[in-house]
C-alpha positions as MATLAB code, in Angstrom:
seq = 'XXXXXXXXXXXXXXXXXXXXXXXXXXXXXXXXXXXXXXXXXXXXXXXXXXXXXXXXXXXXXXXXXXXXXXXXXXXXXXXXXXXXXXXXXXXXXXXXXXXXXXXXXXXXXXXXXXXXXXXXXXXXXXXXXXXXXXXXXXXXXXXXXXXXXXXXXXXXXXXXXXXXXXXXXXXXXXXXXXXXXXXXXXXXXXXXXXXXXXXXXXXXXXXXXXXXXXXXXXXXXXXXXXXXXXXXXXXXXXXXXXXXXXXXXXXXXXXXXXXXXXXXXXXXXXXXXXXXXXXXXXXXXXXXXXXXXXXXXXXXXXXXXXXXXXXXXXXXXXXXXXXXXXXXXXXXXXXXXXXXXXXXXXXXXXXXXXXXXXXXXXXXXXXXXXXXXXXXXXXXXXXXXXXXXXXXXXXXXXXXXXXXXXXXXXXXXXXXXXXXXXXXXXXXXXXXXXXXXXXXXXXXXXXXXXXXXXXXXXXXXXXXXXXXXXXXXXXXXXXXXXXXXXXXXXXXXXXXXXXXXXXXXXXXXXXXXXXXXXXXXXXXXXXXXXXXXXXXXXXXXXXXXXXXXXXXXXXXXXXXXXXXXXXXXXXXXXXXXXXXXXXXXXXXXXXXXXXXXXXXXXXXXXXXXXXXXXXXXXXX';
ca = [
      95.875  174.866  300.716;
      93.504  175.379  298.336;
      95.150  177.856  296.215;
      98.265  175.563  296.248;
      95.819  172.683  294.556;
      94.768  175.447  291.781;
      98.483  175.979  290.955;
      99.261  172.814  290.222;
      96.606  171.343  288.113;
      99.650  168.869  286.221;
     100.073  167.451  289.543;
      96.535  166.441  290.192;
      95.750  164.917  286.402;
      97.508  161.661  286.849;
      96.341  161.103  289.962;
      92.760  160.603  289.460;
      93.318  158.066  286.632;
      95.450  156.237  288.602;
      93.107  156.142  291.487;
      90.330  155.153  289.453;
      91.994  152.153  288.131;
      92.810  150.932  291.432;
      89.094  151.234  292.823;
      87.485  148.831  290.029;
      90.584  146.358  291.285;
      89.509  146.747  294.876;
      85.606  146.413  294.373;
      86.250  142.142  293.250;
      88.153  141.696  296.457;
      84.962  142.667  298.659;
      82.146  141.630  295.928;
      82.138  137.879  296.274;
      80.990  138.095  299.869;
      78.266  140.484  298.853;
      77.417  138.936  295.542;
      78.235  135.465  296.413;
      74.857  133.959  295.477;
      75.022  135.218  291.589;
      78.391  134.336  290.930;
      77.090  131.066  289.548;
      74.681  132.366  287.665;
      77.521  134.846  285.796;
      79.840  131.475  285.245;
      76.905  129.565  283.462;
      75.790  132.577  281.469;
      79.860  133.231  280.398;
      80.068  129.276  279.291;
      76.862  129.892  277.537;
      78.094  133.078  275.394;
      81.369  130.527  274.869;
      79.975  127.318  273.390;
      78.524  129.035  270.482;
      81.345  130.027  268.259;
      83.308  126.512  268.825;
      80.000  125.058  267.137;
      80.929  127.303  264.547;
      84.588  126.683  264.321;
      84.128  123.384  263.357;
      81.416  123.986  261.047;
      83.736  126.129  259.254;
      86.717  123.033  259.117;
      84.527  120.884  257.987;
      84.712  122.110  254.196;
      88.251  121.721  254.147;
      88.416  118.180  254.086;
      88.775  116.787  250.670;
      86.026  115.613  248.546;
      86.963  112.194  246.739;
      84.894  111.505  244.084;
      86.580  108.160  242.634;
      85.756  104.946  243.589;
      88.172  101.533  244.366;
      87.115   98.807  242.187;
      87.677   95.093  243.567;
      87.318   91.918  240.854;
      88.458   88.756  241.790;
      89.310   86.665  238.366;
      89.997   83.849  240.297;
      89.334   81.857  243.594;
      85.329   82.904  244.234;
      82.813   80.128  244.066;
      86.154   77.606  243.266;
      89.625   75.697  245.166;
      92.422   77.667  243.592;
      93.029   79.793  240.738;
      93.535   82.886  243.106;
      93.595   86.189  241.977;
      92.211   90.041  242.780;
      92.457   93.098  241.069;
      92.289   96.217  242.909;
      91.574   99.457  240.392;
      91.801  102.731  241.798;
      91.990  105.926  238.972;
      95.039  104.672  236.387;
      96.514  102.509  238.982;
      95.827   98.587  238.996;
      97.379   96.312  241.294;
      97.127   92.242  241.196;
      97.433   90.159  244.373;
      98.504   86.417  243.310;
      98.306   84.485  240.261;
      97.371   80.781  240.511;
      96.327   78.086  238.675;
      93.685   75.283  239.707;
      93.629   71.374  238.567;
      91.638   70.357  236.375;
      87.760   68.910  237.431;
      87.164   65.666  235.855;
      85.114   66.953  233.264;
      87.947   68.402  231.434;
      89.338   65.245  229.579;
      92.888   65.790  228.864;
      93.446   69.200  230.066;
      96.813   69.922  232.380;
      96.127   73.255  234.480;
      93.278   76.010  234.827;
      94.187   79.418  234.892;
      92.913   83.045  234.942;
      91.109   84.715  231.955;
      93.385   88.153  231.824;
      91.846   89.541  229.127;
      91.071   92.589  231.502;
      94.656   93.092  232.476;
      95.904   92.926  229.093;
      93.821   95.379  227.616;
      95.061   97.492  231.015;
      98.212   96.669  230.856;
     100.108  100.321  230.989;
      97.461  100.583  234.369;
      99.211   97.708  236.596;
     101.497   99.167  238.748;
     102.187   95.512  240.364;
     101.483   91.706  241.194;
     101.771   91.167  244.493;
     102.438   87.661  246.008;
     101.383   86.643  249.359;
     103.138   83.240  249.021;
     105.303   80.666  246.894;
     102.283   77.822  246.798;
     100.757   77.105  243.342;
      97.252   78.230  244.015;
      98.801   81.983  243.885;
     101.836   81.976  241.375;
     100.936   78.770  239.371;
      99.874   81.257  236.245;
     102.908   83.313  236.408;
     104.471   81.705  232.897;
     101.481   82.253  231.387;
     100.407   85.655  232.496;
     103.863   87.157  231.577;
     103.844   86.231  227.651;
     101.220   89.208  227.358;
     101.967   91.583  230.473;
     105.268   91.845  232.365;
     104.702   94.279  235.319;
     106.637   94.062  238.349;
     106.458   91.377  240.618;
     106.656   91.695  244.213;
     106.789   88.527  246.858;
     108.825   87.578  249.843;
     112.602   85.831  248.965;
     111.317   82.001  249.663;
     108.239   82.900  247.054;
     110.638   84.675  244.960;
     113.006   82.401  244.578;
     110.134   79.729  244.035;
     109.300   81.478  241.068;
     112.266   82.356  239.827;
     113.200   78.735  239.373;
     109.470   78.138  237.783;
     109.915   81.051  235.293;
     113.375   79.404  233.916;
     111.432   76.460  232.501;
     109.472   78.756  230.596;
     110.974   81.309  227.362;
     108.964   84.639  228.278;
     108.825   87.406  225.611;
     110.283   89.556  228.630;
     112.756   89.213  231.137;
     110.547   88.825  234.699;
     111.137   92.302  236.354;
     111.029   90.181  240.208;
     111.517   92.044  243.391;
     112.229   90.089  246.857;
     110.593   92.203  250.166;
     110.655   91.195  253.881;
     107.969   91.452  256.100;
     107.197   94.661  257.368;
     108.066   96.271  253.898;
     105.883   98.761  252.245;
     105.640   99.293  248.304;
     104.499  102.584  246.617;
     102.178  101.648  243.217;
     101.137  104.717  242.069;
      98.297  106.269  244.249;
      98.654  103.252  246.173;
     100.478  101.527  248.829;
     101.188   97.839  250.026;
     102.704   96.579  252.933;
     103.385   93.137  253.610;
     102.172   91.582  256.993;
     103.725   87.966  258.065;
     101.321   85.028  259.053;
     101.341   81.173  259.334;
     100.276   78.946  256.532;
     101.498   75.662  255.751;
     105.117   77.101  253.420;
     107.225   79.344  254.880;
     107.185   83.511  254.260;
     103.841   83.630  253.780;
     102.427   87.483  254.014;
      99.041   89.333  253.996;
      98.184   92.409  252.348;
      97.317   95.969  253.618;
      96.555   98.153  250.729;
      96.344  101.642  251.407;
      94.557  103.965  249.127;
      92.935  107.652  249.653;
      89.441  106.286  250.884;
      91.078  104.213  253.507;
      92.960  100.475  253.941;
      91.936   97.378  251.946;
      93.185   94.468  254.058;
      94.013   91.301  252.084;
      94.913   88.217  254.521;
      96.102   85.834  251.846;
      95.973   81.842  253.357;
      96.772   81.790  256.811;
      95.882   80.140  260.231;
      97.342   81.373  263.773;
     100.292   78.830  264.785;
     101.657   79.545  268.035;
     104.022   76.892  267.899;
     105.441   77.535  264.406;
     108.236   75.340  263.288;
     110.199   78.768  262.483;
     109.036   80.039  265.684;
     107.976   83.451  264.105;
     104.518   83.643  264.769;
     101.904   85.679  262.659;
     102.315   89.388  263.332;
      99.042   90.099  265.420;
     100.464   92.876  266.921;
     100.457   94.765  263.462;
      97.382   93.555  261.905;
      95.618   94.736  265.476;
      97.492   98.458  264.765;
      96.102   98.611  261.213;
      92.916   97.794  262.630;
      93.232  101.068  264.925;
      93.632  102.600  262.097;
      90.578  101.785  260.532;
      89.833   99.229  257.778;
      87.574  100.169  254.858;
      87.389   96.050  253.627;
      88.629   93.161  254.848;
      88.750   90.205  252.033;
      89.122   87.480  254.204;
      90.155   83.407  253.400;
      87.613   81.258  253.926;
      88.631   77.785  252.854;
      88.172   76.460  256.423;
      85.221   78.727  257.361;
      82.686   75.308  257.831;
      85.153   73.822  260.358;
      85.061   74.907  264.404;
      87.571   75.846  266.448;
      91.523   76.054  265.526;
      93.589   74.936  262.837;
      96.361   72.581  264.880;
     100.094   73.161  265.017;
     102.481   71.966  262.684;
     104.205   70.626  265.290;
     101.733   68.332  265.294;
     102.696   66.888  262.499;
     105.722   66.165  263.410;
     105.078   64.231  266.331;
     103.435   61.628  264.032;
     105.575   61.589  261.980;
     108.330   61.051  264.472;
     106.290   57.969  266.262;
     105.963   56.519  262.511;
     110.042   56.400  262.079;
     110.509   54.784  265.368;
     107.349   52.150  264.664;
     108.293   51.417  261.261;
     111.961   51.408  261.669;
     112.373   48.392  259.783;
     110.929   49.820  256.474;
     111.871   51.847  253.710;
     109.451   55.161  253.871;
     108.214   57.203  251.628;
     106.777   60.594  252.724;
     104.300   62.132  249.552;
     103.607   65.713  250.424;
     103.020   68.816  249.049;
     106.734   70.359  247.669;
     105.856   73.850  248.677;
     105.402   72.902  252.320;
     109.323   73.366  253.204;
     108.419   73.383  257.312;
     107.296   70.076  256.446;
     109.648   68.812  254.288;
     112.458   70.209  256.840;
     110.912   67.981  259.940;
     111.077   64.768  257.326;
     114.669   65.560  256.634;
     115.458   65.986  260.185;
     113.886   63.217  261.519;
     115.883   61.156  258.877;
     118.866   62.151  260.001;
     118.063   61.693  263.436;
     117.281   57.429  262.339;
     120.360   57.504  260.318;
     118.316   57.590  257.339;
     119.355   58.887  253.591;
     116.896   60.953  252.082;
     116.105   61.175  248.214;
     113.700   63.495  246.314;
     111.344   62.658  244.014;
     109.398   65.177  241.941;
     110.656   68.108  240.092;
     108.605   70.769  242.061;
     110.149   69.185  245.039;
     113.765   69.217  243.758;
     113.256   72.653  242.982;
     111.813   74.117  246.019;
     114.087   72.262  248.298;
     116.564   74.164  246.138;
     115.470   77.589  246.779;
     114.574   76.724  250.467;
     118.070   75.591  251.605;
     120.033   78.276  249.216;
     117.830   81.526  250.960;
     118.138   79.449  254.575;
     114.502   78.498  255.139;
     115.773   74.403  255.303;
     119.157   73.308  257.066;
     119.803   70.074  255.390;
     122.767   68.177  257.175;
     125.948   66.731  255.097;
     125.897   64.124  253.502;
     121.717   63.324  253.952;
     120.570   64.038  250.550;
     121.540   61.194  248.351;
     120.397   60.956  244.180;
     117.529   58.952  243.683;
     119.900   56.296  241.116;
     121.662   55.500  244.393;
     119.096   54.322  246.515;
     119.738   50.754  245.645;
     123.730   50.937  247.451;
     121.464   51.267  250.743;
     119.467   49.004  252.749;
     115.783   49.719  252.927;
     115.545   51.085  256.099;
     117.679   53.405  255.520;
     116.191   55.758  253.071;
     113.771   57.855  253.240;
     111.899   59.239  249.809;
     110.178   62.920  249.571;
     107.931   62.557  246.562;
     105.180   64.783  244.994;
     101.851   63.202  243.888;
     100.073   63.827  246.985;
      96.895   65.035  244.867;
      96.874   61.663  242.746;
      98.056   63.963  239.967;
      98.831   61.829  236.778;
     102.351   61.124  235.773;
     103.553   62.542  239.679;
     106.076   60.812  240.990;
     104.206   58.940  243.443;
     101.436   58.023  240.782;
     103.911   55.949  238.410;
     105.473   54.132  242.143;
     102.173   53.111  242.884;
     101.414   51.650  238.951;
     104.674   50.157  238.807;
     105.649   53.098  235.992;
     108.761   54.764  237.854;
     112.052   54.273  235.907;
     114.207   53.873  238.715;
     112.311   51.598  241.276;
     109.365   49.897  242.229;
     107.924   49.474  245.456;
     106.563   46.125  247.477;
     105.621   44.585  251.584;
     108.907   46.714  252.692;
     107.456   49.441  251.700;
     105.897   52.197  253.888;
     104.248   55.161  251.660;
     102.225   58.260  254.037;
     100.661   60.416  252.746;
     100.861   63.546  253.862;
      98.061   66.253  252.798;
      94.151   66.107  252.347;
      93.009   65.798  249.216;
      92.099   69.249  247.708;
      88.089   69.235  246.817;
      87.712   67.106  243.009;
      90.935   65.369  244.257;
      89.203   62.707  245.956;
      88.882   59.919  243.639;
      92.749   60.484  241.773;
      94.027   60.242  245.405;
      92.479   56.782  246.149;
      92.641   55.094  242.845;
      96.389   55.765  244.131;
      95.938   53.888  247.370;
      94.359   51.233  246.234;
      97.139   50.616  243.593;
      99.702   50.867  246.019;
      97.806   48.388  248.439;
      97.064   46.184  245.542;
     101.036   46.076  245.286;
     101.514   45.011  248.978;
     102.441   48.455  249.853;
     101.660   49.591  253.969;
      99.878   53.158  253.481;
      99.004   55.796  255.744;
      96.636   57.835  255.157;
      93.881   58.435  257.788;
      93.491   61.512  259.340;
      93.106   60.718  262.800;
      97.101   59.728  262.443;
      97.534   63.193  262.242;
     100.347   62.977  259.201;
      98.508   66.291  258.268;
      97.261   69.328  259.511;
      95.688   71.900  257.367;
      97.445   75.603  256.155;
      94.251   77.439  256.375;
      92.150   79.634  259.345;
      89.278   77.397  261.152;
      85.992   79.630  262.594;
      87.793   80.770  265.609;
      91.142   81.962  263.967;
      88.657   83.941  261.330;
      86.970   85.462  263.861;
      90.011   86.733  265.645;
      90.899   88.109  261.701;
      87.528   89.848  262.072;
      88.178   91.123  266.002;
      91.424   92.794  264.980;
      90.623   94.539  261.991;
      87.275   95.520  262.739;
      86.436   96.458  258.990;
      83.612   98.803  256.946;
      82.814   95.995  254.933;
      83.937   92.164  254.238;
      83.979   90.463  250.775;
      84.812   86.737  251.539;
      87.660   85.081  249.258;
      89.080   82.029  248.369;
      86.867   78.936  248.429;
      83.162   77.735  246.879;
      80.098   79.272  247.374;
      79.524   76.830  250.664;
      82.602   78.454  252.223;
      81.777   82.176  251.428;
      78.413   82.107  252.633;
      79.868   80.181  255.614;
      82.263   82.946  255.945;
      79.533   85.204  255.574;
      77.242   84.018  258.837;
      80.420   83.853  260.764;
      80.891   87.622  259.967;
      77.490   88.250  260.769;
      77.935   86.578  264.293;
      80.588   88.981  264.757;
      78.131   91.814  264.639;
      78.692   93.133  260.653;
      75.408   93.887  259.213;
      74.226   91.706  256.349;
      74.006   95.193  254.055;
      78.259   95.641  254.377;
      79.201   92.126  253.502;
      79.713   91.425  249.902;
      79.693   87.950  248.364;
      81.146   87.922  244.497;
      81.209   86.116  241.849;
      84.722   85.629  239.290;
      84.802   89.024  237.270;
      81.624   90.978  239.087;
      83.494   94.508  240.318;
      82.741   95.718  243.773;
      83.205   99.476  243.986;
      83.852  101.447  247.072;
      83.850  105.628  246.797;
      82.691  108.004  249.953;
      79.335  107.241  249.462;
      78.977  103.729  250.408;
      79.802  100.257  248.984;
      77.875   97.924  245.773;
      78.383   95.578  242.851;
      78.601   97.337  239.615;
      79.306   95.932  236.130;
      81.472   93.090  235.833;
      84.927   92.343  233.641;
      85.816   90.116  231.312;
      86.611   86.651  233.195;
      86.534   82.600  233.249;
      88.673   79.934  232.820;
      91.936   79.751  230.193;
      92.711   75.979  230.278;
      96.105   74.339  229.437;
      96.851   71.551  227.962;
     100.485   70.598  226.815;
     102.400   74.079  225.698;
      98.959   75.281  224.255;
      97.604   78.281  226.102;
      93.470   78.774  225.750;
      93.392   76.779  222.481;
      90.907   74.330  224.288;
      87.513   75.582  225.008;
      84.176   74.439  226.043;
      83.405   73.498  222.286;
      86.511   71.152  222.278;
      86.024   69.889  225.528;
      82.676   69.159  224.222;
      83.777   66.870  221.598;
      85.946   65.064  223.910;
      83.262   64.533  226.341;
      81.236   63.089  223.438;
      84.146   61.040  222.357;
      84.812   59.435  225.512;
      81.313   58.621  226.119;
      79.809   57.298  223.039;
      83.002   57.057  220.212;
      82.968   57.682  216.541;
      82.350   56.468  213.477;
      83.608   58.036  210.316;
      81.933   57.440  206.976;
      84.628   57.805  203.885;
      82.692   57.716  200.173;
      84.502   58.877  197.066;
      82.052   60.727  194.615;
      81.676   61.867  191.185;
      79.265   65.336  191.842;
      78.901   65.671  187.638;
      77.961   62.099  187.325;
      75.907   61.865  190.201;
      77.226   58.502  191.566;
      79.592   57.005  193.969;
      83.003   55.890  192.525;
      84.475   53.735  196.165;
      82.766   53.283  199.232;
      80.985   54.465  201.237;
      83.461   52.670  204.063;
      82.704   52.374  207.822;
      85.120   53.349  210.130;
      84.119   53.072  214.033;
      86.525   53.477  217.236;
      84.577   53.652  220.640;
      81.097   52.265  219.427;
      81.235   48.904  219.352;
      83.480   46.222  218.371;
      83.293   45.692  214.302;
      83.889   41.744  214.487;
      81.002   41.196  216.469;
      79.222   43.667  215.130;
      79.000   43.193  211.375;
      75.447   43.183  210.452;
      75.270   46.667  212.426;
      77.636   48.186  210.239;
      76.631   46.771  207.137;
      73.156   47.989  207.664;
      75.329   51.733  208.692;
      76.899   51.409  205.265;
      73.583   51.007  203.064;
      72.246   53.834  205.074;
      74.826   56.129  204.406;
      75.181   55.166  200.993;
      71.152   55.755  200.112;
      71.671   58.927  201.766;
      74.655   60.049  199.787;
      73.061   59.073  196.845;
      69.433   60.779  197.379;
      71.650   64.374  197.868;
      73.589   63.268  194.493;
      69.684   62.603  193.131;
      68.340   65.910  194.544;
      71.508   67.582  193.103;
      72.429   69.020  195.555;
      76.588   70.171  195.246;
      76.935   71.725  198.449;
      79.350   69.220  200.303;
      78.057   70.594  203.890;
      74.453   69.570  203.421;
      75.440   66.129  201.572;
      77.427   65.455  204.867;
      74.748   66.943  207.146;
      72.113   64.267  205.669;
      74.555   61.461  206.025;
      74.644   62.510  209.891;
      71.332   63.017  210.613;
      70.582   59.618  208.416;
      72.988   57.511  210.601;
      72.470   58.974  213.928;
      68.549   58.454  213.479;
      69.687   55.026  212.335;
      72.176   54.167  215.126;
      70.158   55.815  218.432;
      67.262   53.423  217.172;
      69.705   50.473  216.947;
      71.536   50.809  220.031;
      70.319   54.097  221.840;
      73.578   55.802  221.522;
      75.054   58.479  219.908;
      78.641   58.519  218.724;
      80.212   61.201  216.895;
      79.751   60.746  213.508;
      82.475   62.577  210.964;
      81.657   62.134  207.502;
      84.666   62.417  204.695;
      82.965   63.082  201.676;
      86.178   62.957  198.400;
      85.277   64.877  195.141;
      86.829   62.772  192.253;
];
């Protein structure tokens, strides 16, 4: 046997490797029982030789994320500290973006002037930069500048179809350099601008297809709400799209800029609905009467429940107001109104029906001069006047400055023994805009970085501001601006930095910024303490007075009763016109400066005012 192992050494080679693989297999099977107690010990020891390099896994990843160095800039050039006038530039690299472009009325300060718009001098000098405006909805707060923007930039416009066929018909009164380059979206769509991205989110607010803003850039989403309030009984029945602001919000929001006209007021903003039940009880009270409904035109929900209900009473309805006529227009073309046969009637056909069976949609809910409703109540509308069968309700709050044009309209009309309704406990009104609770669901769902308020005075932002607080955002990440101060945003944090060129551009008639402070001035003066012009004819190389000088005074005081005042004006300005000759002195500037300063020494000492005084000094 052992001699027939030595001759067959091949044989035995493979079998001692395989045998000794097999043992090592065998010796786990028994070990546990033997070794039970340090089998622990080997499992921590393994996890602790593991955790190691996955620490440095994702130290190594790290690295690869990229680095931005450039910063978002925010400016608002409109709608901070202010009721209207809305607009915000977003800069990002070469890519600018512009959400709305409004206008504001007047404050009463500004004698004569029409509208208030934006100071673009920023986005004219950027022009080639703006990738876009973007509209969040057809009232005149956010396209009101449009006409006046678009004679010195002309980038594309992007809105919903109601807004952009609101400003369609706008931009057609106006001849623009450029043909408008206007795009309509729906809600839900997303626009490319460059490095950045907008996508249009629906919400309620008091005129149809209104939409808020999420911007997305490479540091993360800028979330714009536009107006809004949460209306769970919408007249369209399409509710705000919480579902989708909530999902951004999982994404993550870098800023929120946040409405906060309503921020002082608790609770929620009511139901339009609401509205309509009032107004429905005021048809079937006042049956009897003619009525006449003054809202605001962009509010077509509104309009829509006034046609309705007019054609439920057998009523005709006629418009009044060529902002309403207009929007009515657009509304029931795109099929935001349904206005039944045979309802609308022209306003020079009233008369064929009796009084209780029209109803009038007017404009002039603001008290706005030469409105429609402001020449009913003075008795200054060309086609008819109003009296006792007469109901007139309006149908909106008056907008902050408003206050007094609104009831020197009421008090005409009741002077005229027109019935008005106006108080707000009838309910003929319910606001457009968030209250605290429907801003603090804003806040819940987006959960943002940081907050910037927008859109209302300095009262409402800061009120804005504690509410955000209350909500848990420290006071460091919220950012209350100013019109034109820039808020960047890069990587490594948030803070004000440099402003841009901003302020008011007002309009009066067809001219465009051709009235400033220095004008406005003058008026101011003029309206408070009149003129008088001096008018001399003089001989500078004789030294004398050929005519005059003559007194010429509208606004002072009344000549005829007045005459020993201005004869006393006239030897004054004479002696004073006549010491320069004296002096000889040729420059016409100072001989006019010392008449002033003569007479208004004179005058202030006389009567303790000071009117404007324009001397017209002839060289014969």
């Amino acid at each position: 046997m052992a001699e027939n192992k030595k001759n067959t050494p091949a044989a035995d080679t493979p079998k001692k490797p395989q045998y000794r693989r097999r043992k090592p297999k065998a010796k786990p099977v028994a070990a546990p029982k033997a070794q039970k107690p340090a089998e622990p010990e080997k499992t921590a020891e393994k996890k602790a030789k593991y955790t190691p390099p996955k620490a440095k896994r994702s130290k190594r990843k790290s690295p690869q994320k990229p680095v931005i160095t450039s910063k978002i800039k925010i400016a608002s050039l409109g709608g901070l500290h202010e009721i209207g006038k809305n607009m915000t530039m977003i800069e990002y690299e070469d890519d600018i973006i512009v959400i709305d472009c409004g206008v504001a009325f007047p404050d009463e300060d500004m004698l004569g002037i029409d509208l208030v718009t934006p100071d673009i001098t920023y986005l004219e000098k950027n022009k080639d930069k703006i990738r876009g405006i973007l509209l969040t909805h057809g009232h005149e707060d956010h396209i009101g500048s449009l006409p006046y923007a678009l004679r010195s930039i002309n980038p594309d416009i992007y809105g919903t179809k109601l807004t952009v066929g609101i400003v369609e018909r706008k931009l057609e009164e106006h001849k623009l350099p450029e043909k408008p380059r206007l795009h309509a979206v729906n809600a839900g769509d997303r626009v490319k601008l460059g490095k950045l991205e907008a996508e249009f989110i629906h919400v309620n607010h008091s005129i149809a297809d209104a939409c808020a803003l999420a911007i997305r850039t490479p540091l993360g989403i800028l979330f714009h709400t536009g107006d809004f309030k949460l209306d769970t009984t919408p007249v369209d029945g399409n509710m705000m799209d919480i579902t989708r602001i909530g999902e951004i919000g999982n994404e993550g929001v870098l800023l929120l800029m946040c409405e906060s006209t309503n921020a002082e007021r608790p609770g929620f903003t009511p139901s339009e609905r609401k509205v309509g039940r009032s107004l429905a009880n005021i048809f079937e009270r006042y049956s009897d009467m003619r009525i006449v409904i003054a809202t605001f035109s962009s509010n077509v929900h509104r309009v829509q429940q006034i046609i309705s209900l007019s054609a439920a009473h057998g009523r005709k309805v006629a418009v009044l107001g060529r902002s309403m006529v207009n929007i009515i227009e657009a509304a029931s073309e795109l099929g935001y109104m349904q206005v039944p046969d045979g309802v609308l009637i022209d306003i020079k056909d009233v008369g064929r029906y009796p009084e209780n069976k029209v109803t009038l949609i007017t404009t002039g809910s603001q008290g706005e001069p030469m409105s429609a409703l402001y020449r009913l109540a003075f008795g200054a509308h060309d086609r008819m006047t109003l009296g006792g069968k007469d109901l007139v309700v309006i149908s909106a709050t008056a907008i902050p400055g408003n206050e007094k044009s609104v009831g020197k309209i009421i008090n005409a009309l009741i002077a005229s023994g027109v019935n008005v309704i106006h108080d707000p406990e009838t309910d003929v009104h319910v606001s457009g805009h968030a209250c605290r609770e429907e801003l603090k669901l804003m806040h819940a769902l987006t959960r943002p970085q940081y907050f910037m308020p927008v859109h209302g005075e300095l009262r409402h932002l800061d009120a804005h501001r504690h509410l955000a607080m209350e909500m848990g955002m420290a006071s460091e990440n919220i950012f209350v601006s100013e019109i034109g101060k820039v808020l960047e945003i890069g990587q490594d944090g948030a803070r004000f930095s440099g402003t841009v060129p901003s302020g008011k551009v007002l309009i009066d008639g067809i001219g465009v910024g051709d009235v400033g402070n220095i004008v406005l001035r003058d008026r101011k003066h003029l309206s408070q303490d009149g003129v008088i012009i001096v008018v001399a004819a003089v001989d500078p190389d004789g030294g004398f007075i050929v005519s005059g000088p003559d007194i010429i005074s509208r606004g002072f005081v009344y000549v005829r009763e007045s005459e020993e005042l201005m004869d006393a004006a006239r030897t004054i300005a004479r002696d004073a016109i006549e010491n320069s000759l004296y002096m000889g002195k040729s420059d016409w500037g100072e001989i006019k400066n010392n008449v002033r300063d003569a007479l208004a020494k004179f005058l202030y000492q006389r009567t303790h005012r000071k009117p404007m005084i324009i001397p017209v000094i002839m060289n014969v």
